[in-house]
C-alpha positions, 0 to 999 in steps of 0.5 A: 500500500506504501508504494500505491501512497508514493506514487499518489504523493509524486502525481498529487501530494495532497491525496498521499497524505490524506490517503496516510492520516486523513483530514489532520493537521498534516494534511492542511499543511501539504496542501498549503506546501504545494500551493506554494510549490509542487516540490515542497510538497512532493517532499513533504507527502514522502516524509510523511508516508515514510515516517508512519 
């Protein structure tokens, strides 16, 4: 399932992360990331699936 969660977080960070823990904090903060560049939250949506 990680690997499904990757490459969601590649393609649309935002859904990676929710598909991880759902509508948190986390989430908000990947969406605001990636509005403000794709690759901070690229990076950001990986940290997180790895992390858990």
């Amino acid at each position: 399932m990680d690997i499904i969660r990757i490459i969601f977080a590649v393609i649309l960070p935002p859904v990676g992360v929710f598909l991880q823990v759902g509508l948190g904090l986390q989430f908000w903060i990947n969406i605001v990331l990636t509005l403000l560049g794709y690759i901070p939250g690229i990076i950001h949506a990986i940290w997180i699936i790895a992390r858990r």
